[in-house]
C-alpha positions in Angstrom: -4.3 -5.8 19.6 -4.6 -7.8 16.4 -5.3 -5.5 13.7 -7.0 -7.2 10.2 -4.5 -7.6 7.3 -5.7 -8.4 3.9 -3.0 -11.2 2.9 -2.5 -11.9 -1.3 -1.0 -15.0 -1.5 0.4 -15.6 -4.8 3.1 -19.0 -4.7 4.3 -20.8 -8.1 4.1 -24.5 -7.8 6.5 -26.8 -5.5 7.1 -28.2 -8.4 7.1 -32.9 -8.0 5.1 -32.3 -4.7 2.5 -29.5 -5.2 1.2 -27.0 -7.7 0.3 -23.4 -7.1 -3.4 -23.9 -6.6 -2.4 -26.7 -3.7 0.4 -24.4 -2.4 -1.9 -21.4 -2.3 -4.8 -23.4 -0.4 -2.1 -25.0 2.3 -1.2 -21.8 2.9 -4.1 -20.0 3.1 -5.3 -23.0 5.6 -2.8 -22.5 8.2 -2.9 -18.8 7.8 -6.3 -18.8 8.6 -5.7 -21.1 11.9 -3.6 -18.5 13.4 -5.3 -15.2 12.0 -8.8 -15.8 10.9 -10.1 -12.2 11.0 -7.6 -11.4 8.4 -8.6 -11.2 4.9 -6.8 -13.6 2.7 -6.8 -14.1 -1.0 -5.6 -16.8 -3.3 -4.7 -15.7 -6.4 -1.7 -18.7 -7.7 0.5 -18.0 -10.0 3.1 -19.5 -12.6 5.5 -18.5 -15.6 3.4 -20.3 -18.6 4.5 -23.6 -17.8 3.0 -26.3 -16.2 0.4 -26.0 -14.1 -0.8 -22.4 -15.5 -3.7 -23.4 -16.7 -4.8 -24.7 -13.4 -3.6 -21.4 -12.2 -5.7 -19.0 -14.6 -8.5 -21.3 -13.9 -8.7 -21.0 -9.9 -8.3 -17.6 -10.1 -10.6 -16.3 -12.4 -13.2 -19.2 -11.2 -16.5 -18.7 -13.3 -14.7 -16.3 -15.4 -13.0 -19.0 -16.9 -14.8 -21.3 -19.0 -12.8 -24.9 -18.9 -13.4 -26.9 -22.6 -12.2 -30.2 -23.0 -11.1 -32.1 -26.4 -9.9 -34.6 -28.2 -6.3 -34.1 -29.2 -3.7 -36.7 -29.2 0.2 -36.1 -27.1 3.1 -36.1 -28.0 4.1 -39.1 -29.6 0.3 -39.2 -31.2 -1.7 -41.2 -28.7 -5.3 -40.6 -28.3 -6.1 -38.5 -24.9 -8.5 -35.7 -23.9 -7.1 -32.2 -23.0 -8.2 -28.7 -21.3 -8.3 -25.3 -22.6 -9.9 -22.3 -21.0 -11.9 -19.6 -22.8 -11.9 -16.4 -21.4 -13.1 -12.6 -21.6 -16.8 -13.5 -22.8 -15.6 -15.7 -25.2 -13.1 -13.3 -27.1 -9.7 -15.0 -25.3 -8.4 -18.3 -25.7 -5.6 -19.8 -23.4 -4.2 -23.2 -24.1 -1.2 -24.9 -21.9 1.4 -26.6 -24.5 2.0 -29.0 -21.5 -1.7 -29.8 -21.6 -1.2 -32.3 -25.1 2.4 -32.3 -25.8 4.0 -32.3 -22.2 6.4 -34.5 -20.7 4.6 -35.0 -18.2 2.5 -36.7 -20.0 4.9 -39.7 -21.0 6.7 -42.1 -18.6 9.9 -42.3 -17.4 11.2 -45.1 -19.7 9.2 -43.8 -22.4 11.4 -40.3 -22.7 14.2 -42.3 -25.2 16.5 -41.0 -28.0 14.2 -42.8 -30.6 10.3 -40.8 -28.6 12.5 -37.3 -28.3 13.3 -37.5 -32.2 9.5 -38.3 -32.9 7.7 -36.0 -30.9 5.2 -34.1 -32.2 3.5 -30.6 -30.9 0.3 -31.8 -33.0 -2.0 -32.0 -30.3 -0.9 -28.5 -29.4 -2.4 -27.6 -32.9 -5.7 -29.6 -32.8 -6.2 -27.3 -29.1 -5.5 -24.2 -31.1 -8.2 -25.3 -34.3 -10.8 -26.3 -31.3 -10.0 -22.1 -30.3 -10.4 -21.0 -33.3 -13.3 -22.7 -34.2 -15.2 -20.6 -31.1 -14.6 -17.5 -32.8 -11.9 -16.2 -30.2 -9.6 -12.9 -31.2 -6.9 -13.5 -28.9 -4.7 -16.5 -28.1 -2.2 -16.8 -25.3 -0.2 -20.1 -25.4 1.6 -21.0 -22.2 5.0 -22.9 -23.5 7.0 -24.7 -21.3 7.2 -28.2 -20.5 7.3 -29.7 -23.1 7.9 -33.2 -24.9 8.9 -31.8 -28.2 11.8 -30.7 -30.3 9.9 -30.0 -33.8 10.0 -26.5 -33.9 6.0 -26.6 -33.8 6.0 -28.3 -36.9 3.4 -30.7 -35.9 1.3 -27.8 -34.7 1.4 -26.3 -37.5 0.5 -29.9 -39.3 -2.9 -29.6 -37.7 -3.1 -26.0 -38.8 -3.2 -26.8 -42.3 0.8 -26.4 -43.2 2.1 -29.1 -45.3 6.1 -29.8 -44.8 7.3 -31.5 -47.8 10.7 -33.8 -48.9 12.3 -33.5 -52.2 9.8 -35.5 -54.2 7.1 -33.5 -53.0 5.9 -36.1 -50.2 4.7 -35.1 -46.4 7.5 -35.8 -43.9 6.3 -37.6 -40.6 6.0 -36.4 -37.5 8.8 -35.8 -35.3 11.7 -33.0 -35.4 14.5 -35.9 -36.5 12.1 -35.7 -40.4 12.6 -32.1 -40.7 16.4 -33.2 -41.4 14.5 -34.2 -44.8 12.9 -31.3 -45.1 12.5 -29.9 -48.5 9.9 -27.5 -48.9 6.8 -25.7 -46.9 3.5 -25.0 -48.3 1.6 -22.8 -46.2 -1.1 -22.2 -48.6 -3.9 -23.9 -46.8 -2.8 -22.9 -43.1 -6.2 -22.1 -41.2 -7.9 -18.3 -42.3 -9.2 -17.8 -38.9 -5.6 -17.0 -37.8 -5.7 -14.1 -39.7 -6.8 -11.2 -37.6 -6.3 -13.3 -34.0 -3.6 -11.9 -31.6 -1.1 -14.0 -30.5 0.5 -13.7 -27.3 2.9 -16.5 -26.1 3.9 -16.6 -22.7 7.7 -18.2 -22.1 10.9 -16.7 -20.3 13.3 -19.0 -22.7 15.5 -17.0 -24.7 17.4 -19.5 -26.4 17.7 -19.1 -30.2 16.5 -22.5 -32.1 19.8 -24.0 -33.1 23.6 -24.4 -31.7 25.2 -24.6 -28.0 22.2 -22.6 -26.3 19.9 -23.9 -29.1 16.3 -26.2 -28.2 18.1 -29.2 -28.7 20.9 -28.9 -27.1 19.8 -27.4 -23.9 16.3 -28.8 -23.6 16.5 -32.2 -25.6 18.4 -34.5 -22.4 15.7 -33.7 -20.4 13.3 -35.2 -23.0 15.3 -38.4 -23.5 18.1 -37.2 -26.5 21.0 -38.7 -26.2 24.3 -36.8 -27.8 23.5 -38.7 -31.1 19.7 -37.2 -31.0 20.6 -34.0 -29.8 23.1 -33.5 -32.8 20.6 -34.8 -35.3 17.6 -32.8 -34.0 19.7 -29.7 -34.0 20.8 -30.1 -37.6 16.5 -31.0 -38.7 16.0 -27.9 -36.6 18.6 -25.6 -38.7 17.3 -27.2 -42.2 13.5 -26.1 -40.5 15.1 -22.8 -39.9 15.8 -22.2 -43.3 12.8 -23.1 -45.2 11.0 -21.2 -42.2 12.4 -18.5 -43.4 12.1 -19.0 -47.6 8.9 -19.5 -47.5 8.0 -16.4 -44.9 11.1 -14.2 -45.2 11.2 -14.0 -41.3 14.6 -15.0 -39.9 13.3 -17.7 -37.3 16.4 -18.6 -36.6 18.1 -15.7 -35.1 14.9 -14.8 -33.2 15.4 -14.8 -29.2 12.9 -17.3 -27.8 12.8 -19.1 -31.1 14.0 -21.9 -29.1 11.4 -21.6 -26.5 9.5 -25.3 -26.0 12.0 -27.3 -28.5 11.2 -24.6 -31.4 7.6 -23.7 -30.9 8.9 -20.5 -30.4 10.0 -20.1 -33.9 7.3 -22.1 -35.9 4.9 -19.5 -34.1 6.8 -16.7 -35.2 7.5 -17.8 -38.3 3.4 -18.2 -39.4 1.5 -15.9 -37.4 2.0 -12.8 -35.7 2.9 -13.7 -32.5 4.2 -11.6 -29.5 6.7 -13.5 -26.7 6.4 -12.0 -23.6 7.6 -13.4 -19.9 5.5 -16.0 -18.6 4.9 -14.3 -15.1 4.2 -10.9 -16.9 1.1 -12.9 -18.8 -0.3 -14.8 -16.4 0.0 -11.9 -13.8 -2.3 -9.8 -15.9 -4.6 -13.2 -16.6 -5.4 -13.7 -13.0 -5.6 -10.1 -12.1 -2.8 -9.8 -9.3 -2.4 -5.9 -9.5 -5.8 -5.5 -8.5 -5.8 -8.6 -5.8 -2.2 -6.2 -4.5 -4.6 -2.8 -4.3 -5.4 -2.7 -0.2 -3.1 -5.5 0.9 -1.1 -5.5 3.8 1.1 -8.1 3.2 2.0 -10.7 0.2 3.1 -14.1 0.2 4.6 -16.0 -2.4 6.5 -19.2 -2.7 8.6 -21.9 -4.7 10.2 -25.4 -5.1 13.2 -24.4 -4.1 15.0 -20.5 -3.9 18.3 -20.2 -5.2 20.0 -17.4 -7.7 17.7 -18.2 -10.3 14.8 -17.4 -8.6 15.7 -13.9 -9.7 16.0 -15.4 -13.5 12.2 -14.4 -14.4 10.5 -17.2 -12.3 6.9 -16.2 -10.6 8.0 -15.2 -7.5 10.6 -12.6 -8.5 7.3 -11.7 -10.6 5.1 -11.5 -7.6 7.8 -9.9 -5.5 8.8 -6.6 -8.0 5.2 -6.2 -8.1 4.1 -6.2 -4.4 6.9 -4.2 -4.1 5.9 -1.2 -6.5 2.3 -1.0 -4.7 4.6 -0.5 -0.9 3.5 -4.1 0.2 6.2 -6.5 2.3 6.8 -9.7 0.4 7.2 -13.0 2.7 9.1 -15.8 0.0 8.6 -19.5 1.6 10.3 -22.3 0.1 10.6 -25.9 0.1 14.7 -25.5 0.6 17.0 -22.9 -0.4 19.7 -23.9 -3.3 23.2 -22.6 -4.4 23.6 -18.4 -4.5 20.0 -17.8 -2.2 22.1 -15.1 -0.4 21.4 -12.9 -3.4 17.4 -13.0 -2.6 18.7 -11.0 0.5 20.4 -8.6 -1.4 17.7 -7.8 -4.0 16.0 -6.3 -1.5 13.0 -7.9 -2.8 11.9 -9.7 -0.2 11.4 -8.6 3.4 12.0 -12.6 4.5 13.1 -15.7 2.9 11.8 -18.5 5.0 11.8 -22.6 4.5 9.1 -24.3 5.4 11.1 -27.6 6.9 10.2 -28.0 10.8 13.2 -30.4 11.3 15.8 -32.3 9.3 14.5 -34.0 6.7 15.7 -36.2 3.3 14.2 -34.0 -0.1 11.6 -37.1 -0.6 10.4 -37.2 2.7 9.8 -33.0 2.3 8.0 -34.2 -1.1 5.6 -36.1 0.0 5.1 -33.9 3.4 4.6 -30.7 1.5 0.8 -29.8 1.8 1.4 -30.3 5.9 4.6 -28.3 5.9 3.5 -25.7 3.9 0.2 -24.7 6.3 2.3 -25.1 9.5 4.8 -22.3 8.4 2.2 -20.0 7.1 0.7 -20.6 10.5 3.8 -19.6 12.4 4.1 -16.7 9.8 1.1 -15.5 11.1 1.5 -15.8 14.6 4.7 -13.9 14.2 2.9 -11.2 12.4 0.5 -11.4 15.5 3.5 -11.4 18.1 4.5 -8.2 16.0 1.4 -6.3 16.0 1.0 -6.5 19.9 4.4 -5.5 20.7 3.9 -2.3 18.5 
């Protein structure tokens, strides 16, 4: 006899084909074909990234208030941008992706000459629109991004003035802070003064050197060795006068390399607390409570390898689905190098692809929505087959 399950399901993004609140919906859907007396809730998740703002927003529906503004990206262009307002009006959370993402430039316009330029400015202007509603908290989602100025250009639009030797404002771009003489911060905004900061990242990376922003992040963004090299020296020079004019060591801070420096401008001019992504945006959407009652939780990624277990959402989901006694179902587009140690963990009570038959990763891609549903229907059927024989 069937017997009425309440299902969380809680995926990250398939990230190229799907985010979380697609993911969570397919499944959900074919769920539902097979097992519609059961109880199922969508609550999608993510690591601060990309896509989390679309995440906090489906979840907390008319919690969330969705603003948009003017801002420009990452390389300056005009373009209109989301933030969400939250708690009554006392929480602000703003995706860095949302203004000064990579996604928001082109393939052939992510070049040696674009990475060296690009500016977290419109990150900033979404930060002043916050503040100018009065809210006491800000969490910034970093990840994503387009950027390797250390959140200089945030901090631009903040009211902090970065200045050459003969006392003149550098331009935009981390390549100018190579030039970089001087920092006034004396008219950086007041209403920072008194507002929590709480940035949501899982990078660790210091801001300069081997595992520094520019050398592990900047390829992706379109640095070639040359630009990689000279951003990394701009970024040690920003480092420095960081730290003369605040007396906070930016430089050897973990994380100050999070988002090609954010991490370290933020923690270099406000008070700012970095904690893991998936920790923040757990407590944003409320998962501990959606876990209170359930029977069973599913979750899901791009692809499960070893470094699922690296801080990503579903590791997130999984540790805590496991602390409230619930079983913990992991699909996945395709499993990578080192998934054998997802067994191990003991984390998840099944791993599962969602494939139905050999297929090339494109094809997958574009099939994804499709795939997705039919394997959360055969989940459930299997979860049916299961309850009868007991």
């Amino acid at each position: 006899m069937a017997v009425p399950l309440r299902v969380v399901v809680a995926p990250d993004s398939f990230g190229g084909a799907l985010d979380s609140v697609g993911v969570a919906n397919a499944i959900a859907i074919g769920w539902e074909r097979a097992r519609p007396m059961d109880t199922v809730m969508r609550v999608p998740m993510a690591d601060g990234g990309e896509g989390t703002l679309a995440a906090v927003a489906a979840a907390l529906g008319e919690a969330a208030s969705r603003r948009t503004v003017a801002t420009v990206d990452a390389l300056g262009r005009p373009m209109m941008a989301d933030w969400l307002l939250l708690d009554g009006g006392r929480t602000a959370f703003i995706e860095m992706a949302a203004a000064s993402g990579l996604a928001q430039l082109s393939q052939v316009e992510r070049t040696p000459s674009s990475a060296s330029a690009a500016s977290t400015r419109g990150t900033g202007e979404l930060i002043r629109a916050a503040l100018e509603v009065g809210v006491t908290t800000l969490t910034l989602g970093l990840g994503g991004s387009a950027t390797t100025d250390g959140g200089s250009g945030m901090l631009s639009a903040l009211g902090i003035r970065f200045l050459d030797e003969h006392g003149g404002e550098l331009p935009p771009g981390g390549a100018a802070l190579a030039r970089l003489s001087r920092i006034d911060a004396s008219a950086l905004d007041p209403r920072l003064v008194g507002v929590q900061v709480v940035v949501a990242s899982d990078v660790t990376n210091l801001l300069t050197g081997a595992g520094g922003a520019a050398a592990t992040y900047g390829p992706q963004k379109g640095a070639d060795a040359a630009a990689v090299d000279e951003l990394d020296i701009a970024l040690a020079v920003f480092g420095a006068a960081v730290e003369a004019a605040t007396g906070r060591a930016v430089a050897d801070a973990p994380g100050g390399g999070a988002a090609g420096g954010m991490g370290a401008g933020l923690l270099g001019f406000t008070d700012a607390t970095l904690r893991p992504g998936v920790e923040v945006v757990a407590e944003l959407v409320g998962l501990q409570a959606a876990l209170d009652g359930a029977g069973l939780v599913i979750t899901g990624e791009g692809r499960a390898d070893e470094q699922t277990l690296s801080g990503k959402a579903a590791m997130g989901v999984a540790q805590r689905a496991r602390e409230a006694g619930v079983p913990v179902v992991l699909l996945c587009g395709g499993l990578g190098p080192g998934a054998e140690v997802l067994d191990a963990s003991g984390l998840f009570d099944l791993v599962q692809p969602i494939t139905d038959r050999p297929m090339a990763l494109a094809d997958a891609m574009t099939d994804t929505e499709r795939l997705l549903a039919n394997a959360a229907e055969r989940l459930a059927r299997v979860i049916g087959l299961g309850q009868r024989l007991a």
